[in-house]
Steps between C-alpha positions, in 0.01 A plus 500: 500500500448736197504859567472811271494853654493831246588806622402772307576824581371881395705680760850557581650238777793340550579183271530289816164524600434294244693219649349593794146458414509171305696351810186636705270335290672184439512446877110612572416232246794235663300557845193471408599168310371608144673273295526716191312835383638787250380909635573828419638787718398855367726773670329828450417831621154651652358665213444109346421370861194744484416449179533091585290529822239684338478310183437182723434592802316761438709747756564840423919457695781327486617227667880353591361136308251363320454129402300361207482126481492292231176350559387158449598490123900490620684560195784284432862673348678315281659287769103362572566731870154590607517907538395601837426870402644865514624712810556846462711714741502917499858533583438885639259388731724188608745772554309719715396213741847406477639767666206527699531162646887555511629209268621508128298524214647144388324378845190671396466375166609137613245563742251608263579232237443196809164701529334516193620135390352382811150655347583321166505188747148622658610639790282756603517751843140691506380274811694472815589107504586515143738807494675290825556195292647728182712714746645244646612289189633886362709481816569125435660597141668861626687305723650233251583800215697669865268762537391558880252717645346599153156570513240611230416869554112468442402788234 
């Protein structure tokens, strides 16, 4: 297995979430048995998440993460690993839910991170039987990074 996780930053954290958040996405992409794929993380603040959302989603707020698959063309890196896509995280808002939900912000953002890469997968949560099945393999991949009773604050 072939994996290549960029985490790019435009606001201040700490240098081991980092570490943090390729481990997150190394193990999403272990348990759902991709066998290789290359993303980006984009850790950011809610002035771009607006101006992301809006741009293609054609909402007027922010968000705590966005997802933007790769498509169908899948461009291959320079190792030939198809590229799943980009997630992008506003670390304020992953803060706020943070301490409303009473974890860490590393929880959050791990949290966040198993989120949008399961949307780069085409996991989706709009109807009822389909946010169950994406829920529970969040839960499925919380538990193996040691993360229990995280839950996605819905914004």
């Amino acid at each position: 297995m072939t994996y290549s996780v960029e985490v790019q930053s435009e606001v201040d954290v700490p240098d081991q979430f980092i570490d943090i958040l390729e481990k997150a996405a190394i193990i999403t992409l272990q348990k759902e048995s991709v066998p290789s794929a290359a993303l980006t993380i984009l850790l950011t603040d809610d002035r771009r998440m607006k101006k992301l959302n809006h741009d293609f989603r054609d909402m007027n707020s922010s968000t705590d993460v966005l997802s933007f698959p790769a498509g169908n063309t899948q461009l291959d890196l320079l190792e030939g690993v198809p590229y799943l896509g980009d997630v992008a995280i506003s670390v304020p808002t992953a803060s706020k839910q943070s301490q409303k939900s009473g974890h860490t912000l590393a929880a959050e953002i791990q949290l966040l991170t198993v989120h949008g890469i399961l949307h780069l997968l085409g996991f989706d949560h709009h109807l009822t039987e389909d946010k169950a099945v994406m829920w529970s393999k969040q839960k499925e991949i919380l538990l193996a990074l040691g993360l229990r009773n995280i839950l996605l604050t819905e914004t």
